[in-house]
KEDO-44123 format. One record per atom (N, C-alpha, C): residue in one letter; y negated, z negated, x. Coordinates in pm, whole numbers, padded with zeros to 5 digits, always signed. Layout:
! residues N
AYZX...
//
This chain:
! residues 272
X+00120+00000+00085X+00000+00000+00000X-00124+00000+00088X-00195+00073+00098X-00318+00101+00153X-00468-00008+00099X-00550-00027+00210X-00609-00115+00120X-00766-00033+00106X-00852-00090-00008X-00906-00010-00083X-01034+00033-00012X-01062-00113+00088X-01200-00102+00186X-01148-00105+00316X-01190-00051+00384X-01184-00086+00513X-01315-00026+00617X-01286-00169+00742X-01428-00115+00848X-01426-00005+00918X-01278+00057+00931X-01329+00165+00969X-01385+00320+00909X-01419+00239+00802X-01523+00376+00685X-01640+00345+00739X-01703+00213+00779X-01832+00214+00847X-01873+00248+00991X-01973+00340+00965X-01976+00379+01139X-02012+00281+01213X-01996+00292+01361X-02046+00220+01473X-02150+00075+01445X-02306+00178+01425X-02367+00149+01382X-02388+00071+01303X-02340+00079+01212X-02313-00020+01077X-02277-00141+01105X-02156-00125+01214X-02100-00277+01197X-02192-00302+01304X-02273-00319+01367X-02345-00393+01450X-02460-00417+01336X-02523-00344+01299X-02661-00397+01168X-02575-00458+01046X-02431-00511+01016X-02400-00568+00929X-02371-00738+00971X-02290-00716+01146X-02283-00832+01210X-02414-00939+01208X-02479-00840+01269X-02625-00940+01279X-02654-01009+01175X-02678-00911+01071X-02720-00943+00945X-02670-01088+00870X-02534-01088+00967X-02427-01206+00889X-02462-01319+00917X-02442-01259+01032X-02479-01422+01119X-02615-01448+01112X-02742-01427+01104X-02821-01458+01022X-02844-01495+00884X-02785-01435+00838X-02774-01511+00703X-02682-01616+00698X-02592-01677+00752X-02515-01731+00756X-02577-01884+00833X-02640-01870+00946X-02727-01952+01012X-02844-02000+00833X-02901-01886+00778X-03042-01945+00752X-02975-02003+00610X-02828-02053+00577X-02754-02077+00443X-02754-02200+00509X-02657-02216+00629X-02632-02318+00669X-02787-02445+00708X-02878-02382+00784X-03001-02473+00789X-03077-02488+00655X-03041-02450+00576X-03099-02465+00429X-03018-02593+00375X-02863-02528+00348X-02861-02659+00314X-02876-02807+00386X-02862-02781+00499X-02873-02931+00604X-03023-02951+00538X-03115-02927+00505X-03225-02935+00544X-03237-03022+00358X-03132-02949+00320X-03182-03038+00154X-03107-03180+00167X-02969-03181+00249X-02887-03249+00276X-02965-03399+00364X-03018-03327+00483X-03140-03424+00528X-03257-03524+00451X-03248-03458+00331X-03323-03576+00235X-03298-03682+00167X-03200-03688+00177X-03108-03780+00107X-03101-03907+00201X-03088-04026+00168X-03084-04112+00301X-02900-04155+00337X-02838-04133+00287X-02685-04114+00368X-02615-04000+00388X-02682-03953+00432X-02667-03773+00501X-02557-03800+00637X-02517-03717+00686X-02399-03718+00789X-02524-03720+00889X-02442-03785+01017X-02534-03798+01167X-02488-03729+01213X-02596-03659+01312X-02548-03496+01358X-02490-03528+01501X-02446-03637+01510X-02344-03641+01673X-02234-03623+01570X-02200-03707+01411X-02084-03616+01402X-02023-03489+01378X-02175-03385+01365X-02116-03248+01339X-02073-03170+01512X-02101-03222+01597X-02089-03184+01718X-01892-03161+01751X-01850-03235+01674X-01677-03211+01727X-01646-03065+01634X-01692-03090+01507X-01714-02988+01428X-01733-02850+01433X-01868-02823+01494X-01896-02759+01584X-01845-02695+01707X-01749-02786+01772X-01714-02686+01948X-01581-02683+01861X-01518-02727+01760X-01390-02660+01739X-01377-02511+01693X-01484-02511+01564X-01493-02363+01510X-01566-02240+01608X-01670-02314+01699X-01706-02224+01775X-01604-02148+01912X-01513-02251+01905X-01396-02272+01989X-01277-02174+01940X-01283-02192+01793X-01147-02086+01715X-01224-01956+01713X-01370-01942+01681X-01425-01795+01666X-01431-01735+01791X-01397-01810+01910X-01369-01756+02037X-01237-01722+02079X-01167-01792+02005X-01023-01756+02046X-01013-01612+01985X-01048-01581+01834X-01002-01490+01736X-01101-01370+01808X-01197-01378+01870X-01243-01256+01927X-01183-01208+02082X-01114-01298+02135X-01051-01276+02208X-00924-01181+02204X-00886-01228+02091X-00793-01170+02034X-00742-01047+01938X-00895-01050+01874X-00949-00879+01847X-00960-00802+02008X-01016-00823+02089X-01055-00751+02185X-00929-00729+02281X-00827-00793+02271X-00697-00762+02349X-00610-00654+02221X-00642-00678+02139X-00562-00572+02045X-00640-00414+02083X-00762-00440+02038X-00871-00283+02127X-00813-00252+02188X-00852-00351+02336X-00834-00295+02470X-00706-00260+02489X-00579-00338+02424X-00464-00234+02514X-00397-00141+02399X-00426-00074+02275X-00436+00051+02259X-00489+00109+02285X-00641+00092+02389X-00693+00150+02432X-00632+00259+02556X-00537+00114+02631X-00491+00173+02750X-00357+00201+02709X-00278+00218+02593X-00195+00307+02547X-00215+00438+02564X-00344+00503+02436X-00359+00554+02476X-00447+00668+02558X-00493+00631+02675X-00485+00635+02815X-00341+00710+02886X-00258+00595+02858X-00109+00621+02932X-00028+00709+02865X-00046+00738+02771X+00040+00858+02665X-00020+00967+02686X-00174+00995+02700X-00258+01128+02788X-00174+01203+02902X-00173+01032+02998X-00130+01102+03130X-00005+01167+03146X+00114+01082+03055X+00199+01113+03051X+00206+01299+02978X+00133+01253+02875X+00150+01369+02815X+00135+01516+02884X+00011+01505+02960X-00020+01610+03055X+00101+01645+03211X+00133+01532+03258X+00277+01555+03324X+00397+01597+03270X+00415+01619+03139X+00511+01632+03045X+00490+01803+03033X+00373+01831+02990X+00361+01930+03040X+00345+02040+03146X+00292+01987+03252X+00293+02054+03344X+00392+02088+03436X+00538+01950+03363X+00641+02031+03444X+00711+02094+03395X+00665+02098+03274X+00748+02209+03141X+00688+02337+03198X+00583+02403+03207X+00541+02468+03238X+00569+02561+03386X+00616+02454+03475X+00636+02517+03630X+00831+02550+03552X+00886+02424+03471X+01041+02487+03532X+01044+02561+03441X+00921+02645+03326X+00953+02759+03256X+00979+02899+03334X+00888+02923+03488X+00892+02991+03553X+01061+03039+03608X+01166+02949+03625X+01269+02952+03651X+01363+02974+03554X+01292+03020+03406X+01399+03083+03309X+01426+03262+03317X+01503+03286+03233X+01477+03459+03240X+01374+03507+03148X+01323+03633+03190X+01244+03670+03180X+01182+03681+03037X+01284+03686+02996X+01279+03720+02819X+01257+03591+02749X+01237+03468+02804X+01236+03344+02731X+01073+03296+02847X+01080+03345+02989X+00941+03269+03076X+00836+03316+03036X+00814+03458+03074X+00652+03470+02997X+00668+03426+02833X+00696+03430+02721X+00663+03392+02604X+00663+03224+02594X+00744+03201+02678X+00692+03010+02662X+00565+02985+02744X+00543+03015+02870X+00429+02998+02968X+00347+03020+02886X+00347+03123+02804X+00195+03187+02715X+00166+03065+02650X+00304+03042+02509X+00302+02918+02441X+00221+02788+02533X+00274+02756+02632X+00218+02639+02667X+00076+02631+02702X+00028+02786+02735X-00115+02808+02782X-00169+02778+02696X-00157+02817+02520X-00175+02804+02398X-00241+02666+02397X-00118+02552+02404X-00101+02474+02362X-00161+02389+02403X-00215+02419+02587X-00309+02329+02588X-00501+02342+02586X-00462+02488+02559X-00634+02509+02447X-00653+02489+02372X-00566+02475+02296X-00596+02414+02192X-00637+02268+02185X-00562+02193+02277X-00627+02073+02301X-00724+02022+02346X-00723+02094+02488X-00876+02110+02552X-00990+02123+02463X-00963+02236+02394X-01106+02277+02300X-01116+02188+02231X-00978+02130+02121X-01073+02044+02042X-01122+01950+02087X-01059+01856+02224X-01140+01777+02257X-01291+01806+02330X-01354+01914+02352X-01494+01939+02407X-01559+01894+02250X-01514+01914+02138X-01594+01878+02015X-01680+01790+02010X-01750+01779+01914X-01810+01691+01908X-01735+01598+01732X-01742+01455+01818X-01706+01370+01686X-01642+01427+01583X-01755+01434+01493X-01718+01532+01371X-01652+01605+01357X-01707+01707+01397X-01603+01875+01429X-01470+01791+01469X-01439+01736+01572X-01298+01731+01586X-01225+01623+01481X-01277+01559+01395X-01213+01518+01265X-01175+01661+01173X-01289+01697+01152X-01234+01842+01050X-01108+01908+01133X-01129+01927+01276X-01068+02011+01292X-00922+01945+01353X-00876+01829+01301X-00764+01771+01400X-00615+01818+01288X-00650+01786+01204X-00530+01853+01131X-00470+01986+01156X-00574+02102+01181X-00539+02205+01216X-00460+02238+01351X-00514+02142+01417X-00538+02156+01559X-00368+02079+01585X-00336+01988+01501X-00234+01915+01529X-00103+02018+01438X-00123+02141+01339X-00059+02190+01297X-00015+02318+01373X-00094+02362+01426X-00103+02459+01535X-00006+02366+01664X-00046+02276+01724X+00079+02269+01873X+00171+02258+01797X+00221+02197+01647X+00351+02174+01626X+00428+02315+01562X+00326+02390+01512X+00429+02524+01518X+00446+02599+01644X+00370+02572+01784X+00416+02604+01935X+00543+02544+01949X+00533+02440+01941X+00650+02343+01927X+00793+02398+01884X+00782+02443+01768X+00885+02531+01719X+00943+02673+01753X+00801+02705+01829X+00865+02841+01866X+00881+02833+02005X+00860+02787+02099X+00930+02721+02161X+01097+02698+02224X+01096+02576+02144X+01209+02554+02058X+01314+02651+02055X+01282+02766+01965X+01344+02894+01907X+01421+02964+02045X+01282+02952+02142X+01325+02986+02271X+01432+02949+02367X+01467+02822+02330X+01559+02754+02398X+01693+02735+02322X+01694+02745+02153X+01798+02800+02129X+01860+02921+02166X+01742+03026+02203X+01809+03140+02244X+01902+03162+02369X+01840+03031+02420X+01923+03050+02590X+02121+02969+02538X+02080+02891+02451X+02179+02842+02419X+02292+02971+02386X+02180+02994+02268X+02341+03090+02238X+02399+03219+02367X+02297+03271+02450X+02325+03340+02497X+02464+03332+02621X+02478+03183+02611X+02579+03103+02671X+02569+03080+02790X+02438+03023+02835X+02394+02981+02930X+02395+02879+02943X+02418+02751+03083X+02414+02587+03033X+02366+02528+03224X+02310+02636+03265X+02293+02614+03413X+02206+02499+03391X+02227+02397+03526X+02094+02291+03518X+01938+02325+03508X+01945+02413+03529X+01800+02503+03519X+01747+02438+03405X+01814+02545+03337X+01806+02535+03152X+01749+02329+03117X+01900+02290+03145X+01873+02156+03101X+01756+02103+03143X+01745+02105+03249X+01587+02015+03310X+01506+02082+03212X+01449+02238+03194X+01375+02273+03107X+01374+02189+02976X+01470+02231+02941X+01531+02135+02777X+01473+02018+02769X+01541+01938+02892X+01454+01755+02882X+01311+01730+02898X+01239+01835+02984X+01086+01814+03004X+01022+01877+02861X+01072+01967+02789X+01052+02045+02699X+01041+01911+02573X+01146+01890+02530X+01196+01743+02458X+01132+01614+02506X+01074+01598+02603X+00967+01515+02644X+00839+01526+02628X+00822+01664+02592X+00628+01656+02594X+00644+01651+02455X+00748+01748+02330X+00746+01678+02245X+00728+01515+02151X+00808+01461+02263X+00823+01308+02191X+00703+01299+02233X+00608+01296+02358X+00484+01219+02364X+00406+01229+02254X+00389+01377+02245X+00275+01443+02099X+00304+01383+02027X+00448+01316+01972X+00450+01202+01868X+00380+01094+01892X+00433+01043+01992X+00409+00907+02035X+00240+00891+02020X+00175+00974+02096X+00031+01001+02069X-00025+00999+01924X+00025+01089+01863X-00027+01084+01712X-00010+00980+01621X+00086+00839+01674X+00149+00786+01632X+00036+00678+01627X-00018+00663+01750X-00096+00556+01875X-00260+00542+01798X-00239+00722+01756X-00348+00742+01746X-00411+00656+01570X-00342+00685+01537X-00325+00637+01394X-00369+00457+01372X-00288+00420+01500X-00286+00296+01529X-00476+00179+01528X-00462+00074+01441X-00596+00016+01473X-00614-00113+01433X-00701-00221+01458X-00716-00315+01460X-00680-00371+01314X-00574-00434+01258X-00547-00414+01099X-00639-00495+01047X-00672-00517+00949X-00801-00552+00877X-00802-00662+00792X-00681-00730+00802X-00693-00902+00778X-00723-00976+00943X-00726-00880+01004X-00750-00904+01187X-00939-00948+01136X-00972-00853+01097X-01119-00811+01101X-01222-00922+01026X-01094-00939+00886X-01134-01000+00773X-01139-01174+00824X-01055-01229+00872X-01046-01341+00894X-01112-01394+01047X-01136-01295+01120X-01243-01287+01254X-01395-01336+01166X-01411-01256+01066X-01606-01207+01015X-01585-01388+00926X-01468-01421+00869X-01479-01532+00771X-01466-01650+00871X-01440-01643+01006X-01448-01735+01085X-01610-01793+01146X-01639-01665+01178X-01750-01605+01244X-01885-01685+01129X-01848-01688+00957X-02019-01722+00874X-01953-01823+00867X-01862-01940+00856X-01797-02079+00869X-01884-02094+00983X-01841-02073+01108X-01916-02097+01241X-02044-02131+01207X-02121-02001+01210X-02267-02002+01205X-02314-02097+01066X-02325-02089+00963X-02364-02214+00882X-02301-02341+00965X-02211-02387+00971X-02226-02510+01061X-02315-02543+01187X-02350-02410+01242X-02435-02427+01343X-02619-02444+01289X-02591-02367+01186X-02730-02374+01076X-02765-02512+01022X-02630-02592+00986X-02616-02697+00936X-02655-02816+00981X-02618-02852+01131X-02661-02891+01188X-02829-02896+01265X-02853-02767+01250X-03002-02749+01272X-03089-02804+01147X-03062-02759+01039X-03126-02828+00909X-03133-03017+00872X-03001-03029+00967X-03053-03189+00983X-03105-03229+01051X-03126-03180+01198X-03247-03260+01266X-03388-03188+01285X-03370-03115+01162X-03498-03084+01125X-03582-03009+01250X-03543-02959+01292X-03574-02861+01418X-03533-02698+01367X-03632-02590+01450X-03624-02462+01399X-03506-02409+01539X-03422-02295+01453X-03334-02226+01518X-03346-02100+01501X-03475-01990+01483X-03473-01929+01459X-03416-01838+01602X-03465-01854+01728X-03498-01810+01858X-03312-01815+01842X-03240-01908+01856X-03124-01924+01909X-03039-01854+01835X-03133-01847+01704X-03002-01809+01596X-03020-01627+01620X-03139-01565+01679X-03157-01435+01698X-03041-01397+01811X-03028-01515+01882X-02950-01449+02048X-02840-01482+02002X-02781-01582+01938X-02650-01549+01895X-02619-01422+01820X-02666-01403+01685X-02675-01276+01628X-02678-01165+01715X-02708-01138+01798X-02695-01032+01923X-02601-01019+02025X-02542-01162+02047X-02466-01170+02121X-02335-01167+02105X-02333-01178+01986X-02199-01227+01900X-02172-01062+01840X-02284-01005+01777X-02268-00851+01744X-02252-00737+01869X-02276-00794+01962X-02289-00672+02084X-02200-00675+02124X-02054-00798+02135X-01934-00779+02198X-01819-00733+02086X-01848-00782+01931X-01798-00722+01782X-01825-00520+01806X-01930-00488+01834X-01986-00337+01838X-01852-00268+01992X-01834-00407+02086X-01784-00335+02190X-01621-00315+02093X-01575-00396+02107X-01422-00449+02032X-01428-00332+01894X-01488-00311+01848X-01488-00204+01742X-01531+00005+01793X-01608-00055+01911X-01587+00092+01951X-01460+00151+02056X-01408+00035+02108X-01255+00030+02169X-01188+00112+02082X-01187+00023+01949X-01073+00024+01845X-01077+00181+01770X-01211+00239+01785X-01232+00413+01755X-01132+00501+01818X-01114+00593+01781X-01056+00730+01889X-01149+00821+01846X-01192+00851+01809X-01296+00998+01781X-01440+00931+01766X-01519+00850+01768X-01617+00804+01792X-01656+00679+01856X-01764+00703+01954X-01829+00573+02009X-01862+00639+02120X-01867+00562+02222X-01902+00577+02367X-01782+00587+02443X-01703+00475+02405X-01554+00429+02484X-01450+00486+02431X-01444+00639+02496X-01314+00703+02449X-01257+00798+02599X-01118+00761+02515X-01031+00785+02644X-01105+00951+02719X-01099+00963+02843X-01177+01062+02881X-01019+01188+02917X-01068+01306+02874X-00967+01427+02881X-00948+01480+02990X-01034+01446+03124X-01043+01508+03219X-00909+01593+03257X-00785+01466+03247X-00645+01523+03287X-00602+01665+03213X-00613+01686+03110X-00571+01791+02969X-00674+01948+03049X-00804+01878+03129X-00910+01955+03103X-00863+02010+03221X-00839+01957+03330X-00771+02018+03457X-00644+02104+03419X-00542+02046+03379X-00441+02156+03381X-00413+02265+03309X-00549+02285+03168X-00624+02372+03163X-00613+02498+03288X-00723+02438+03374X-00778+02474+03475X-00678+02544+03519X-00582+02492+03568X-00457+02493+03672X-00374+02642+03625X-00374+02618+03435X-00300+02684+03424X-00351+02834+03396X-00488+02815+03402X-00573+02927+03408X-00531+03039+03543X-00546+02939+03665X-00565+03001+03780X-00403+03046+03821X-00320+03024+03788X-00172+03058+03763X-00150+03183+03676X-00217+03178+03602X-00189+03289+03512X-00290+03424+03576X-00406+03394+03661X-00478+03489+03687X-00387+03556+03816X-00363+03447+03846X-00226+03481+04011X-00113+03587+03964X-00059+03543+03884X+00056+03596+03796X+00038+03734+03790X-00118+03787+03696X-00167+03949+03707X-00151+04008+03817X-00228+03901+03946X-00298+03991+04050X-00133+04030+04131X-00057+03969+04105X+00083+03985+04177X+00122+04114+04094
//
């Protein structure tokens, strides 16, 4: 069952001008009521909100800790499913050279295909490569298949030299990654993660408000740098948790090189 809201419908942006917003409001709830609470003459003494205090500020540190290790190492998933992926190919690609003729150039082409297609969509921008990822992901998987087709053909032709096989397994390997990748990709911070982080986070801050409203002292200054401080590492941990937008995204360089590689191979290939 899918759930009906979620943060990642809000851009970047958003969740940093919604964070702030919270924790400010959340601060100016909490010093409000201390402050009505303060009138009363058996009001709580604010050495006892102090244990109060470093515990929740103590759990809203743990739980962002703990958002930010979920980010960061799908982050470096995938990272490591890229690299792999691009070695997956590139040795598919060299032991295609060592098939016969009638199966090497039509896969080499395929794979040239396959990784312009990737390349390109990743030069996109944001957007564009949302519209265009479905396509883009329907396209390598019918390479995929024809392919494929190719290597049944060696089968039947009753061929079973190790050649073949190594082809077969690197072949069957860049496959599984493209799963594994799309799989990864899908993958994100789940959203009772998010939900019970933000409900930790206005608990926190009204107690910290709370305490300010009883000793009758202004928090506006402190309550601004928390709000900033507290949203600027929420904005980092949420642009981790992106794959197609933010700043912090895995970089293609690897995909973009063997591109390259397989460019200058194929120009070799003519001039021979």
């Amino acid at each position: 069952m899918k759930t009906l809201f979620s943060l990642e419908m809000i851009p970047l942006w958003g969740i940093f001008v919604i964070t702030v917003g919270m924790v400010l409001v959340s601060i100016w709830i909490g010093t409000f009521l201390g402050q009505r609470r303060r009138r009363k003459p058996d009001h709580e003494a604010e050495a006892l909100l102090g244990p109060i205090i470093t515990a929740t500020l103590g759990l809203l540190a743990f739980m962002l800790a703990f958002t930010f290790g979920i980010s960061a190492e799908l982050f470096q998933a995938r990272r490591q499913l890229l690299l792999k992926e691009v070695n997956a190919i590139g040795t598919t690609y060299l032991r295609a050279e060592l098939l016969p003729e009638s199966q090497r150039s039509q896969i080499r082409k395929l794979l040239h295909e396959y990784v312009d297609t990737r390349a390109n969509l990743a030069r996109e921008t944001s957007q564009k490569q949302l519209l265009l990822l479905h396509e883009a992901i329907s396209r390598c998987e019918t390479m995929q298949d024809q392919m494929w087709s190719h290597v049944a053909a060696l089968t039947k032709n009753g061929r079973g030299t190790v050649i073949d096989a190594l082809f077969i397994t690197s072949l069957n390997e860049m496959i599984d990654l493209h799963t594994s990748r799309l799989t990864v990709f899908r993958y994100h911070i789940p959203s009772p993660v998010w939900y019970t982080l933000y409900f930790i986070t206005i608990l926190s801050m009204a107690t910290v408000g709370y305490q300010a409203g009883l000793s009758g002292k202004s928090i506006l200054k402190v309550g601004i740098v928390l709000a900033l401080t507290f949203s600027a590492v929420v904005f980092l941990v949420a642009d981790l948790d992106r794959v197609a937008e933010g700043r912090l995204r895995v970089s293609q360089q690897p995909m973009f090189d063997l591109q390259q590689k397989m460019q200058l191979s194929e120009q070799e290939t003519k001039q021979n």
